[in-house]
C-alpha positions in Angstrom: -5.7 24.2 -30.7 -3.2 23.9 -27.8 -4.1 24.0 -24.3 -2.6 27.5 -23.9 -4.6 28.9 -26.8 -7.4 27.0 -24.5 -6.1 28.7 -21.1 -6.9 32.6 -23.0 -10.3 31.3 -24.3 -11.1 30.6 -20.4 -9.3 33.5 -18.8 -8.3 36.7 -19.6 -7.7 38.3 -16.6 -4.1 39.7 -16.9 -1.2 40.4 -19.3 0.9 36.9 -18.2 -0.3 33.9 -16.4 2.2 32.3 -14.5 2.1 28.6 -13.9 4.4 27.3 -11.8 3.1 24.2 -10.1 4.8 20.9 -10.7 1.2 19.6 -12.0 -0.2 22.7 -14.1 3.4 22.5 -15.9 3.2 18.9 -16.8 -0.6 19.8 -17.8 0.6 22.4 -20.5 4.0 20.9 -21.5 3.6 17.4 -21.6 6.7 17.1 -19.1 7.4 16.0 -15.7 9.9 18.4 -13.7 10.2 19.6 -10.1 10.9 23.0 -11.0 10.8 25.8 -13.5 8.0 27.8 -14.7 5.8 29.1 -17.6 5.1 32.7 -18.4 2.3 32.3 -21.1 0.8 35.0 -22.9 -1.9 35.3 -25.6 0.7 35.6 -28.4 3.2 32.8 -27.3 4.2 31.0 -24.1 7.9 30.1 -22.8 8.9 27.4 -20.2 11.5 28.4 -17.9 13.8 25.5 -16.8 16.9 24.6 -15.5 20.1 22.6 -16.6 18.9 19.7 -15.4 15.8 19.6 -18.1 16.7 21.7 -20.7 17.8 18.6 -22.6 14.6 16.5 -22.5 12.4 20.3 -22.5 13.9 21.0 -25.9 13.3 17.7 -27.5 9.8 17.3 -26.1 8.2 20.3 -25.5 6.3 21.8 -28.5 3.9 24.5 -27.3 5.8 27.0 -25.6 9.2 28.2 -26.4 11.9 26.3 -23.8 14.8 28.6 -22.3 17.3 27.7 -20.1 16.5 29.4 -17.1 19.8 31.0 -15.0 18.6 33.7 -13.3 14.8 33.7 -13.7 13.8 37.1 -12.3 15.7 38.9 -14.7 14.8 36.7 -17.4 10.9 36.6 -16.7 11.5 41.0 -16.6 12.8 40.6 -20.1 9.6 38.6 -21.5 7.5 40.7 -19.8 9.0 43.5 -21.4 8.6 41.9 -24.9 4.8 41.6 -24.5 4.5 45.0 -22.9 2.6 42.9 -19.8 1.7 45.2 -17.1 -0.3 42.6 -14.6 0.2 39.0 -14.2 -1.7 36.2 -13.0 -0.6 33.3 -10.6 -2.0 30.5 -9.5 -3.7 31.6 -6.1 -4.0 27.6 -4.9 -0.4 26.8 -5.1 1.6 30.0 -4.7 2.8 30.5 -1.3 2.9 34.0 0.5 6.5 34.2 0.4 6.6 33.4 -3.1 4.6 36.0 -3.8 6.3 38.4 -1.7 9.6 37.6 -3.6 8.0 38.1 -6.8 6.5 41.5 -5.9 9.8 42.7 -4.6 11.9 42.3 -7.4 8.6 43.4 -9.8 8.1 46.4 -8.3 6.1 48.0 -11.7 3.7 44.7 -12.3 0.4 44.1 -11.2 -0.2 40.6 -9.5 -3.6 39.4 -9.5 -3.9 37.0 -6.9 -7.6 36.5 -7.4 -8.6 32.8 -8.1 -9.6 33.1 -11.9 -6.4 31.5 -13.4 -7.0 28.4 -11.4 -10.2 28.1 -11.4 -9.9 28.2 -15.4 -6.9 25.6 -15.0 -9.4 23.4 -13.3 -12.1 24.3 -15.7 -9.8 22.8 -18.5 -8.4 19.7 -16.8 -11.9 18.6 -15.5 -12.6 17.9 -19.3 -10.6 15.0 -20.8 -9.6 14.9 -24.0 -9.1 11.0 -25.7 -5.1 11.1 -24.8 -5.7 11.7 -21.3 -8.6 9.2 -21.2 -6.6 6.3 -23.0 -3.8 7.5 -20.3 -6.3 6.8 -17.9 -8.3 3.4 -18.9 -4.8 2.2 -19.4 -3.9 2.7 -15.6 -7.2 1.3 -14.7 -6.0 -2.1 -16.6 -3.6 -1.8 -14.6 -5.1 -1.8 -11.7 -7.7 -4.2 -12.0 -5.3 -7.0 -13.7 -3.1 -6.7 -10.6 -6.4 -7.1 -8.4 -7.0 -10.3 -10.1 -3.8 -11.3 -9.5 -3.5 -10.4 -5.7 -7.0 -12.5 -4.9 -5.7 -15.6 -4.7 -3.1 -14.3 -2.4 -5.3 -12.8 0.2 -6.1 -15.5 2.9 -6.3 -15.8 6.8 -2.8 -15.3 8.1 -1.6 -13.3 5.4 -1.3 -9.2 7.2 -3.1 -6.4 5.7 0.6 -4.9 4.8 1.7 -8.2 2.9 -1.1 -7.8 0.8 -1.0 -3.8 0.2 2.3 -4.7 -0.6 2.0 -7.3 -3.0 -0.8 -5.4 -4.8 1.8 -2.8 -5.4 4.2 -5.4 -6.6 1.5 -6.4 -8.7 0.8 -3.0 -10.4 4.7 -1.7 -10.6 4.8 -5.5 -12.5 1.5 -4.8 -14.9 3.9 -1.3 -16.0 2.3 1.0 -13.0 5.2 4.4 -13.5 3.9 5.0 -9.7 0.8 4.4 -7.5 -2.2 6.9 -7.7 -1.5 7.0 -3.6 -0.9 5.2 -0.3 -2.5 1.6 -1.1 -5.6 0.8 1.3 -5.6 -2.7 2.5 -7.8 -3.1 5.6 -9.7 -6.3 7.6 -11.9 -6.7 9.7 -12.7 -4.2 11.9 -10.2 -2.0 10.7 -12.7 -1.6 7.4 -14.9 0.7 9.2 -12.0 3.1 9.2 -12.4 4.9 5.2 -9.0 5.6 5.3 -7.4 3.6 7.6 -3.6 2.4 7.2 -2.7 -1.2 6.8 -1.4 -2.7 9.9 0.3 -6.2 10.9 -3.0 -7.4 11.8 -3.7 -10.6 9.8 -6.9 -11.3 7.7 -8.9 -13.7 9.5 -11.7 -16.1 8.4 -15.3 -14.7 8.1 -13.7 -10.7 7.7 -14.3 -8.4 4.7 -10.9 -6.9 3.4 -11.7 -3.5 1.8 -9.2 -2.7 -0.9 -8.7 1.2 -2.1 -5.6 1.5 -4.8 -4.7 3.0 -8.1 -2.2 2.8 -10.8 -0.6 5.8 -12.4 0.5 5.6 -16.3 1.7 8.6 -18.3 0.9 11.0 -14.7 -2.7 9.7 -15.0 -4.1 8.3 -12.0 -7.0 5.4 -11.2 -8.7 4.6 -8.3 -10.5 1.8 -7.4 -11.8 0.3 -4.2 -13.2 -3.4 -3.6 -14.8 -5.1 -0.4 -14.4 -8.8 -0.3 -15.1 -11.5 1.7 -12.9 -14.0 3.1 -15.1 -16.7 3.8 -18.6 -16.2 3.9 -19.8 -13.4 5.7 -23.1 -13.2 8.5 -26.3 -11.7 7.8 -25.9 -7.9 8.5 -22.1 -7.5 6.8 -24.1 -9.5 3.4 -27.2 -7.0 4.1 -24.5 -3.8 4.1 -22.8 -4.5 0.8 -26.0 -5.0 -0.8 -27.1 -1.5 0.5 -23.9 0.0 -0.6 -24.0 -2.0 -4.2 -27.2 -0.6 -4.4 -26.3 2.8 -3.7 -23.3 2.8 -5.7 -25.3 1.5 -8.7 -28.0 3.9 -8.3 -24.9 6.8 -8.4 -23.7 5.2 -11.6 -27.3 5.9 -13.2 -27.3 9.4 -11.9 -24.3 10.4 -13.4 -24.2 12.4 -16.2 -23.5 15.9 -17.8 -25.4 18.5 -16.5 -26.1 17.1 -12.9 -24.5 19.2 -10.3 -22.1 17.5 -8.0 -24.4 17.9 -4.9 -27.2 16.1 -6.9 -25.4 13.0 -8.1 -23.8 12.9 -4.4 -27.6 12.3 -3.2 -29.0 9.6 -6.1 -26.5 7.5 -4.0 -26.6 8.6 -0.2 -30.2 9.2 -0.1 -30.7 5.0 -0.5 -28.4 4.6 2.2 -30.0 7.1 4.6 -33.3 5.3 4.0 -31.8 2.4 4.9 -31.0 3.6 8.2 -27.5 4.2 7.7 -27.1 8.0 7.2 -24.9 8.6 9.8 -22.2 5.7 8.4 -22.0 7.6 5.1 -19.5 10.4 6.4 -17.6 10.9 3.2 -18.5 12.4 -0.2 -20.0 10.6 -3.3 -16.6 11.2 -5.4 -14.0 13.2 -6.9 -12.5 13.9 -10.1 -9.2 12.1 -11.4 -6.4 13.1 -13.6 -3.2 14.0 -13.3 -3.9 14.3 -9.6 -5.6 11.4 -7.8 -8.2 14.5 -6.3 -9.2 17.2 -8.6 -12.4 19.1 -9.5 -15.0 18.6 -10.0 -16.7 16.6 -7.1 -19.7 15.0 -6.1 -20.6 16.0 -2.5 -23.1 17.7 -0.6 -21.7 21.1 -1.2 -20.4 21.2 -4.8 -23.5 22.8 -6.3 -21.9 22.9 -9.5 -22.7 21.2 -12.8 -20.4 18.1 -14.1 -19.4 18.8 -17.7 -19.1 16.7 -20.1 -15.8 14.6 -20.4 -15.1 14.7 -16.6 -13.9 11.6 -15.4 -15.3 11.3 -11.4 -15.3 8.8 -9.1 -18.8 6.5 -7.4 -17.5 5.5 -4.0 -20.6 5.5 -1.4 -19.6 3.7 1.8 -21.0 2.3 5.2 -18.5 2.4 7.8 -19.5 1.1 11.3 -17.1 1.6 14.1 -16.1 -1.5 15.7 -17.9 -3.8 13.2 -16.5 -3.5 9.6 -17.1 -1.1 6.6 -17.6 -1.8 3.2 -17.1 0.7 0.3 -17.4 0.3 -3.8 -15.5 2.5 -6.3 -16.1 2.8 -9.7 -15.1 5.9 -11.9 -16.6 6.7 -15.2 -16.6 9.5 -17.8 -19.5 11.7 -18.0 -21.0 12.7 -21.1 -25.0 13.7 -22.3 -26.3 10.9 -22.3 -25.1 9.0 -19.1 -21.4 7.8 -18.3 -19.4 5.2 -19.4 -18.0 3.7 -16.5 -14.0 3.2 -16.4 -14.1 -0.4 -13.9 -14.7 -3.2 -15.3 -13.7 -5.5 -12.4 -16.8 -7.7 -10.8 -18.6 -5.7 -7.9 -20.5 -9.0 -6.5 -19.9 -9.8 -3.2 -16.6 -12.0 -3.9 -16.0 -14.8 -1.4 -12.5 -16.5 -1.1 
């Protein structure tokens, strides 16, 4: 079954659903572009693209029927008037306003629901992973993790939090990375209390954690990762922190599974941290889901009272982030299923000490 058949077995909403964003395109089609469009309906769907693709659309695309798109308005009228569609659905979370309006001018006669049920059952479907899109994305995590292995024996005092972002991405471009999941996270010191903090010219010191949060992307599939380290050994309370984190994290890791909401897994790990006595140094949620974005649904937070289903792939990240000191934060992301997870990251989580 293709994903469009899929997409009418989740929504059926309106005569047409229109999927225009970048993402949702490559989603359906199998094919990176920066534009064009898909006007899918329950008896066929067609991708709209320019001259600039229609070479590559016609010998890869295989779901929907590719057309050379020169004046779309007048083209997208035409299949609308094939399929006798009278209402069509877009996609309320990436349309802008004066899309919209543009589309409603010139479609004077059609409906446009604007409500969020296409892409909310877009989300539903990519939340689930099917085995190409997890081998896409266990194959970016090797990625990852061998250009982690790599980078430690780089990371010493003197060398600056932005040599060593940038060599990691070296690393992962070098291990076949097609692009990084984001911005690479290389922070020291004190810097490490800051979750998303930006790496600086400060240079690692002896005695500091260096908190590492990085992915790679292969086939448009992201991973994410993050690892605190130590170089040198580290005093009493930053060895007593990772420990509460590792724990937490752990304890996260057992949690997960199919069924639980996201709210719910989100407290198996924050909960150990608040008894601990660091609540208020856990400002972030639990995780996230990964894909062809780096954040996608579902989540696990405080206020995603939602089941996980089976198949989701979600990230473990609990943190402790104290302002001035240093912050330490482990990521994991594994695949849900019934019976537990199976966790993506494979790379040590001890404390490592260079």
């Amino acid at each position: 079954m293709s994903r469009f058949e899929k997409l009418f077995q989740h929504f059926n909403g309106a005569d047409c659903a229109l999927i225009t964003s970048d993402v949702n395109r490559r989603y359906f089609t199998g094919m990176k572009s920066s534009a064009g469009l898909i006007a899918a309906f329950p008896e066929k769907s067609y991708l709209l693209i320019d001259f600039r693709y229609i070479e590559k659309a016609r010998a890869t695309v295989t779901d929907a029927e590719v057309i050379e798109m020169k004046k779309l308005f007048p083209q997208l009228m035409e299949l609308l008037k094939k399929h006798g569609a009278k209402s069509v659905a877009i996609e309320s979370e990436t349309m802008t306003v004066k899309e919209l309006s543009s589309y409603r001018h010139f479609f004077r006669e059609i409906e446009f629901v604007t409500t969020d049920d296409l892409s909310n059952a877009i989300n539903e479907m990519r939340s689930i992973k099917d085995e190409e899109e997890l081998n896409c994305i266990k194959k970016a995590q090797e990625i990852a993790e061998t250009a982690l292995e790599e980078l430690l024996p780089f990371i010493r005092p003197g060398v600056t939090e932005r040599e060593a972002a940038l060599e990691l991405n070296r690393l992962m471009f070098a291990h076949g990375a097609e692009d990084l999941s984001f911005d690479t996270i290389v922070l020291s010191g004190t810097n490490t209390s800051m979750p998303h903090g930006v790496p600086s010219e400060k240079k690692i010191q002896e005695g500091e954690f260096v908190l590492m949060d990085f992915g790679a992307v292969w086939n448009g599939y992201h991973s994410d990762m993050t690892r605190t380290i130590c170089v040198g050994q580290p005093d009493e309370e930053m060895r007593k922190v990772y420990d509460i984190v590792l724990k937490a994290q752990l304890a996260g890791i057992s949690a997960a599974k199919a069924g639980i909401t996201g709210s719910q897994l989100d407290a198996a790990a924050r909960d150990i941290i608040a008894e601990e006595g660091y609540g208020e140094c856990f400002g972030h949620s639990l995780g996230h889901g990964v894909g062809l974005e780096i954040h996608e649904k579902p989540n696990a937070s405080p206020n995603y009272k939602l089941p996980l289903s089976s198949g989701a792939v979600v990230t473990v990240e609990p943190g402790i982030y104290i302002a001035g000191k240093f912050g330490v934060r482990i990521e994991d992301f594994v695949i849900l299923n019934e019976n537990g997870c199976e966790n993506l990251t494979k790379f040590n989580k001890n404390l490592i000490t260079l």
